[in-house]
C-alpha positions in Angstrom: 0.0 0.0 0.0 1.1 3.5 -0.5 1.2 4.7 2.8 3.4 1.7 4.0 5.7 2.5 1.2 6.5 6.2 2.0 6.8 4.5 5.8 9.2 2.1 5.0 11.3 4.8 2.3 12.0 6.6 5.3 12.5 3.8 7.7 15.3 2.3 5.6 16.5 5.6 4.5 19.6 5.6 3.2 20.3 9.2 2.7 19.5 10.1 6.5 19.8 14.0 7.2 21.3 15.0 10.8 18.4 14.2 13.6 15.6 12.5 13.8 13.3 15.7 13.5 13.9 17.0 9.7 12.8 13.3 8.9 9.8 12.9 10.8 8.4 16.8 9.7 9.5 15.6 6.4 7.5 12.3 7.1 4.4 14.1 8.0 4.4 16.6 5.4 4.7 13.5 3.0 1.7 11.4 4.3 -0.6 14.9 4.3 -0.2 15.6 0.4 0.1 12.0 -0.4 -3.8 11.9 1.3 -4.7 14.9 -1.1 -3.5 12.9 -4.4 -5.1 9.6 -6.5 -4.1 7.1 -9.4 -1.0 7.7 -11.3 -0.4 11.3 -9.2 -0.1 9.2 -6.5 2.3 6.4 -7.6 4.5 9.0 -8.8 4.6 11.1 -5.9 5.3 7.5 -3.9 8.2 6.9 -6.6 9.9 10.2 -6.2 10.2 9.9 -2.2 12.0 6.4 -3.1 14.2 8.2 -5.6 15.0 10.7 -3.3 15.2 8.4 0.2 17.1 5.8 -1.5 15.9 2.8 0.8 17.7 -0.3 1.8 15.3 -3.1 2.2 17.6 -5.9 2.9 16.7 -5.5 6.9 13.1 -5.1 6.7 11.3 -7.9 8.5 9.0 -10.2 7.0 5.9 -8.9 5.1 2.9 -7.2 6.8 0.5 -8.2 5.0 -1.4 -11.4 5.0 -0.9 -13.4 1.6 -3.8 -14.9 -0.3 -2.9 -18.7 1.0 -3.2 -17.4 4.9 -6.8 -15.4 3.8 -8.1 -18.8 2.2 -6.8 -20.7 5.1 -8.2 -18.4 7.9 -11.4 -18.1 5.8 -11.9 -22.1 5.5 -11.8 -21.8 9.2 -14.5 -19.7 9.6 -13.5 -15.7 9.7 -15.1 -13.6 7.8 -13.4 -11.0 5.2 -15.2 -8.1 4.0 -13.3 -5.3 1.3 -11.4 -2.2 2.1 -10.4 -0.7 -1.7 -7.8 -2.0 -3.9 -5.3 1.6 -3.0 -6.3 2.6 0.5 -7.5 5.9 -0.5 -9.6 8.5 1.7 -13.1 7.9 -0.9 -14.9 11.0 -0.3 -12.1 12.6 -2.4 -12.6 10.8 -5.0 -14.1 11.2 -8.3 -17.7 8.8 -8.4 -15.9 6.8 -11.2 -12.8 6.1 -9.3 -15.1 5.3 -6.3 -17.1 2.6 -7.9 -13.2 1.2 -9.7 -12.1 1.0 -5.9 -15.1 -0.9 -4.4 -15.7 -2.9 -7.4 -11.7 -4.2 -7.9 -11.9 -4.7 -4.5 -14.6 -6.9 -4.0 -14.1 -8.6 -6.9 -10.8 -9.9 -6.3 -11.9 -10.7 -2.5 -15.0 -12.6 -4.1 -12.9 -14.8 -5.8 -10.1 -15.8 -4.0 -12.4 -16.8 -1.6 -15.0 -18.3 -3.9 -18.4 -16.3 -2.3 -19.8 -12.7 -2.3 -18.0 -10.4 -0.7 -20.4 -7.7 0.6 -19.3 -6.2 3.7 -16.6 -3.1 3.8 -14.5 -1.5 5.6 -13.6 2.2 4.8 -9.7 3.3 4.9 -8.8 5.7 7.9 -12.7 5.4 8.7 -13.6 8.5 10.4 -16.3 11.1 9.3 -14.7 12.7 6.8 -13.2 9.7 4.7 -16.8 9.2 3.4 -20.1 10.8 2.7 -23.0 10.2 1.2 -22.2 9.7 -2.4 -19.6 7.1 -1.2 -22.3 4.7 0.5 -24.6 5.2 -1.8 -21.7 3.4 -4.4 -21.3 1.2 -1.9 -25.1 0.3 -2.4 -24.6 -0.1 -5.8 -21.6 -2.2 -6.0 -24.2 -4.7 -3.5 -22.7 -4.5 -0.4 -24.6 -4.6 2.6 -23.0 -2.6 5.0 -19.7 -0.8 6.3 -17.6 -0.1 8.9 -16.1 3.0 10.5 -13.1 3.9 12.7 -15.6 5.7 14.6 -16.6 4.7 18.4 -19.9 4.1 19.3 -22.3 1.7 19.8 -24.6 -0.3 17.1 -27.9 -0.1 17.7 -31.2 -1.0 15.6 -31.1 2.7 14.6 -27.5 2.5 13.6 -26.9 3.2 9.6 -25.5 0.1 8.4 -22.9 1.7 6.2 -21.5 3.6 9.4 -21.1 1.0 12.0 -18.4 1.8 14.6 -16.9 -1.2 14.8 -17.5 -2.7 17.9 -15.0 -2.7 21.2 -14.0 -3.6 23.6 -10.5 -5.5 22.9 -10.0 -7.4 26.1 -8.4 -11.1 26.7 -10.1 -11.1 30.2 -13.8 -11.8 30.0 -14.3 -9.3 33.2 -12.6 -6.7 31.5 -14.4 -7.0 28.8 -17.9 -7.2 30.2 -16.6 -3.8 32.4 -15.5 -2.3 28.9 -18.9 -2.9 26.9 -21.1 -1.6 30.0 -19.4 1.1 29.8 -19.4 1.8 26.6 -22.8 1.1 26.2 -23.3 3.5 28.3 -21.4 6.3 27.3 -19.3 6.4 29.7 -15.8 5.4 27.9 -14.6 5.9 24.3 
């Protein structure tokens, strides 16, 4: 993905400037107008921060991502995979073509490596602003049946399906996590 190649040109940087700090304001500045471009701009922009950073990858650790064999073998054991986009981008700044190219690639290529419909999503960065109305009503189109957010909150009957936060607490202790959801439920904790 684009944003965990801009990560990993500056974490294997070869052409390191003196200090941490011009890297990581240079960092951010990256990220924010890689957010603001699409498509080829994007790719290029990504390309020309590898030109200029020089990377080394012969440390990085093993991938990040899962590959197709693990998502076949988790699926055949029963977890569910729903679509996020083919490019991580933020959808409400796209144009309604590239929308519909994102959702449909997506859930497409899900839909057959796992040999069923795909028709749950999951929107990249997730919070308010990353999508509107025009981006779940492609969703609709494109036949899914709902979507999560990155926003907190509780589902309730009422809930919009294509804005479901998407559900917490994370706890390992079944105390902790009957404390967590009362009080979530309740309002009472993010």
């Amino acid at each position: 993905l684009w944003h965990d190649r801009i990560f990993d040109a500056f974490r294997f940087t070869t052409t390191k400037p003196e200090g941490a700090d011009p890297l990581k304001l240079k960092l951010n500045s990256a990220l924010e107008k890689a957010r603001r471009v699409y498509g080829i701009a994007l790719i290029e922009f990504v390309e020309l921060i590898e030109e200029e950073l020089r990377p080394d990858y012969t440390q990085r650790p093993r991938a990040s991502m899962l590959t197709w064999s693990q998502i076949r073998e988790m699926h055949a054991a029963g977890i569910h995979f729903g679509s996020h986009t083919v490019n991580h981008p933020i959808l409400s700044r796209l144009r309604s073509e590239d929308i519909e190219v994102e959702l449909r690639q997506s859930q497409a290529e899900l839909s057959g490596e796992l040999r069923e419909p795909v028709t749950t999503f999951a929107y990249p960065n997730g919070h308010a602003s990353d999508y509107n109305d025009e981006v779940k009503a492609a969703l609709k189109r494109c036949g899914y049946t709902c979507a999560v957010t990155a926003r907190t909150g509780f589902n309730t009957a009422a809930t919009d399906r294509f804005e479901l936060p998407p559900g917490r607490p994370w706890h390992n202790e079944i105390e902790l996590f009957r404390l967590s959801f009362l009080l979530q439920r309740h309002g009472l904790a993010s």
